[in-house]
N, C-alpha and C positions, 0 to 999 in steps of 0.2 A: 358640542359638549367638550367640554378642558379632559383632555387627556391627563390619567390617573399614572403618571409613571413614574418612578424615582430619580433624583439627579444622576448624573454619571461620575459625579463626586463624590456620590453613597456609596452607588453599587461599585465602584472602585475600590475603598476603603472597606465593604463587605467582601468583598470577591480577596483580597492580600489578605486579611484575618481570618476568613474562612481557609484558605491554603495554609497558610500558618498556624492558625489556633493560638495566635498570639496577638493581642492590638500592639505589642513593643514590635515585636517584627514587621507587623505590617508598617507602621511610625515607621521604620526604618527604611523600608522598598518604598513607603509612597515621598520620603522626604518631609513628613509633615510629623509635629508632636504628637503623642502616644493621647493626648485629650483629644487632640482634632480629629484621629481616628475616632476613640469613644466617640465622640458627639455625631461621628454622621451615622455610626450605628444604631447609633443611638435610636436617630431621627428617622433610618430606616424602621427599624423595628413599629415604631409608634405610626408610620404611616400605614405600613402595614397592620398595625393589632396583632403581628406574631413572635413572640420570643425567639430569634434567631440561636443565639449562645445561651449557655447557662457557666455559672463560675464555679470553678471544682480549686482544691486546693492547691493543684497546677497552676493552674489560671483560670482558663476559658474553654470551653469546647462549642460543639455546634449541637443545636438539639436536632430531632429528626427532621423540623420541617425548615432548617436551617441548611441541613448537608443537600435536600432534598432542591431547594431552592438556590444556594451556591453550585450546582451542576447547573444549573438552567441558566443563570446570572453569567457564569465564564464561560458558556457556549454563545450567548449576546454579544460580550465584549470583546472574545475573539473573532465574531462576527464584525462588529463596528472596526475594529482594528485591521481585519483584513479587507473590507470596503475600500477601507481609508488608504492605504498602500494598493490597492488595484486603481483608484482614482488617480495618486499621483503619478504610480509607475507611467500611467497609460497618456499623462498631461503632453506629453510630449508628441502625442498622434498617433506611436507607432502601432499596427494594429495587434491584438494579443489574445492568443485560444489560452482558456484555462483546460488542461486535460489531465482529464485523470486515467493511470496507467498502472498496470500489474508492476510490482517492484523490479523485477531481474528483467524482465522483458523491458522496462525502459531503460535499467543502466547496460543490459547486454547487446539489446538490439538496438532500438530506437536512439540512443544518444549518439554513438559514434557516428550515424547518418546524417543525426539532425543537422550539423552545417548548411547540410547540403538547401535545404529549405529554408532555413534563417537567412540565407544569404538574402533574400527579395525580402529583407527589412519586415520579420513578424515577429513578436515574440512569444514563447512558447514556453507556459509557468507548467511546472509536471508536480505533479499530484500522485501519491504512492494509494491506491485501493485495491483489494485481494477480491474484492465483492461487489454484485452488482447493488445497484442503489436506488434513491427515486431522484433523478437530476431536480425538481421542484427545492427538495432539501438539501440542495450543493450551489456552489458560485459556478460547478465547471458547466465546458460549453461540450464537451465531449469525452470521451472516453476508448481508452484500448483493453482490452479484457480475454480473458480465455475461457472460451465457454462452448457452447451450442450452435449460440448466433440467437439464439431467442432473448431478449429485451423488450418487454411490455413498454409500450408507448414510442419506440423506438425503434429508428431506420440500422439495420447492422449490415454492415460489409466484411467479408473474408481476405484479412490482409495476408496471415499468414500460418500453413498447415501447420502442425506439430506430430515429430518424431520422435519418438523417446529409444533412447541406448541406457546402456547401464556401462557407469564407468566407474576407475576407483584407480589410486596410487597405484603404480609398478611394483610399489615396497607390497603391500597387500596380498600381492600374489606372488611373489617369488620365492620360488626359484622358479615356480611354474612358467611364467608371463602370458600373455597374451595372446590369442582369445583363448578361453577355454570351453570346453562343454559346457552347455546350456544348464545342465543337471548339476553344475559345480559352485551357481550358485547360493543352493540352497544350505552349502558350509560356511557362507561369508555373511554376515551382521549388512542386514540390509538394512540402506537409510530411509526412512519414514516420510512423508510430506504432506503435515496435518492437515492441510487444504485438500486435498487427494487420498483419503485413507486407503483405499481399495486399486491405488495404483499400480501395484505387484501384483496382484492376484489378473489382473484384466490384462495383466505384458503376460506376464506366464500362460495365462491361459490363450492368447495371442499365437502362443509359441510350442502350443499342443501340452504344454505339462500343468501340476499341478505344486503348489509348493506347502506345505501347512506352515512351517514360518513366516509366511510371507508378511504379517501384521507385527512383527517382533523387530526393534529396533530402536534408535536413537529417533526421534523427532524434530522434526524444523517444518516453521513456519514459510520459509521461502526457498525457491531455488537454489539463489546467493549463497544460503546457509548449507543448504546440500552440497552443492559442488567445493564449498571450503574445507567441508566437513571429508569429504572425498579427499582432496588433495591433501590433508594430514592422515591419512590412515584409515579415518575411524568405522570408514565401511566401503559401501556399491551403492552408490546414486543413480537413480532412475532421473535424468531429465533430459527436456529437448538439444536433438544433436547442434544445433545453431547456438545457444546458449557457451558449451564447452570447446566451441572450434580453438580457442586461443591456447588453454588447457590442453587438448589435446595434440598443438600443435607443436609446443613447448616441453614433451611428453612430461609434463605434472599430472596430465590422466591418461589413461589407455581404457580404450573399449572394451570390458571384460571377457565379453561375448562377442560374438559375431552378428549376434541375431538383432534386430530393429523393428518397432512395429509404430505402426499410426496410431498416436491418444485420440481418445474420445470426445478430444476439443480441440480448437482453435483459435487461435489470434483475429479478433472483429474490432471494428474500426464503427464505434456505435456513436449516433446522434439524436438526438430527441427527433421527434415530428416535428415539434414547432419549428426547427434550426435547418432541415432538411434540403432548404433551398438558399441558406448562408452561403455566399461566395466566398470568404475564406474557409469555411469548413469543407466546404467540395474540393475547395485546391488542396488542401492538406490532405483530405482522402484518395484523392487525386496522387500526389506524387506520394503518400505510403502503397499504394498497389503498387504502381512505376515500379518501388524502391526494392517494395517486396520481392516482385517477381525478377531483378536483377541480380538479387539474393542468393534467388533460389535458382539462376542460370547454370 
């Protein structure tokens, strides 16, 4: 049976109109006149039987089963486009893991090492995910995450524990400096870390006390954002002591406290089932244990 699917000359010229809300703008990003746009939407529209746009006095906008249908269309075409660049990166033979990796944990930990492993000619495309996922609906061949270790369908390894300190600019605390009482942090604007809501409350209580501020504070989605957030002032960052070694060594942090306690997660070095017996995915799992446990020497 003839497959029912639209050109990639349609869904091109739907997908830049749809971003825009304008067939001039899209004319303009595709290189082609503002009619040639109309016509392939035209010619979508009709294959389909669905009104994509409707025309307002502006111009153009998208009707509901238009915006609805433009998400599905640019998650394709950036699918076909990244196909198409993993095809020819890879023309050349060298071999290549797609991983997907917690953000700060790849650019703090995992990159500065990675030489080390590139050297025996692999390449290694990194992938920013804060969450676990169904590998089925991804291109990666693995992933590093901080969790549990539990992963449905999936073989997980313990690359690396995590320690959480609480740190924060020298300016912050002075005249006092560092460390202070345990009980002194509940003066200082703690920093938040919307991935983690209940992060303070599980260190404190870690630490025998109890804080009722503990959920009060500025917000960040990542580490990164904590720790920068930290080195300007604006609070006490709760994150893993290996993340701020450079920070602390530079003194742009100082460890508020003295106290340190184990999070309730870890660093895992996760594979599907089906991938579990990959010879380059074992040697990468392979020299991240190596790496890890040198680390942590």
């Amino acid at each position: 049976m003839k497959r029912r699917i639209p050109s990639t000359a349609a869904l091109t010229a739907f997908d830049a109109s749809a971003r825009h809300e304008s067939f001039t703008r899209a004319a303009a990003e595709l290189s082609l006149t503002q009619s040639a746009v109309c016509r392939q939407v035209a010619g979508l529209e009709g294959m389909l039987g669905v009104k994509l746009f409707r025309r307002t006095r502006r111009g153009v906008e998208l009707t509901d089963e238009g915006r609805t249908y433009a998400l599905r269309v640019a998650e394709r075409l950036d699918a076909l486009e990244r196909d198409a660049l993993e095809l020819m990166a890879g023309a050349g033979g060298t071999p290549v893991i797609e991983l997907a990796v917690v953000p700060t944990f790849g650019t703090r930990w995992l990159l500065p090492r990675l030489p080390q492993f590139l050297a025996g000619a692999v390449q290694i495309n990194l992938h920013t995910r804060t969450r676990p996922f169904l590998f089925d609906d991804t291109p990666f061949d693995a992933a590093i995450y901080a969790g549990d270790g539990h992963w449905p369908g999936c073989v997980t390894h313990k690359v690396l524990a995590e320690r959480l300190i609480a740190v924060c600019s020298p300016a912050l605390i002075a005249p006092h400096g560092a460390p202070l009482p345990l009980h002194a942090l509940t003066r200082l604007p703690l920093l938040q870390q919307t991935t983690r809501p209940h992060a303070w409350r599980r260190w404190f209580e870690a630490g025998g006390m109890t804080c009722e501020g503990e959920l009060r504070g500025p917000r960040y989605e990542q580490f990164s954002m904590s720790v920068q957030a930290a080195v300007l002032g604006l609070g006490v960052a709760l994150v893993p002591d290996f993340l701020v070694a450079d920070e602390l060594a530079q003194g742009r942090l100082v460890q508020t406290v003295r106290e340190s306690h184990d999070s309730d997660r870890a660093y895992y070095y996760v594979v599907p089932e089906s991938r579990e017996h990959d010879r380059l995915l074992a040697r990468f799992g392979t020299w991240l244990a190596s790496t890890a446990a040198e680390s942590c020497a």
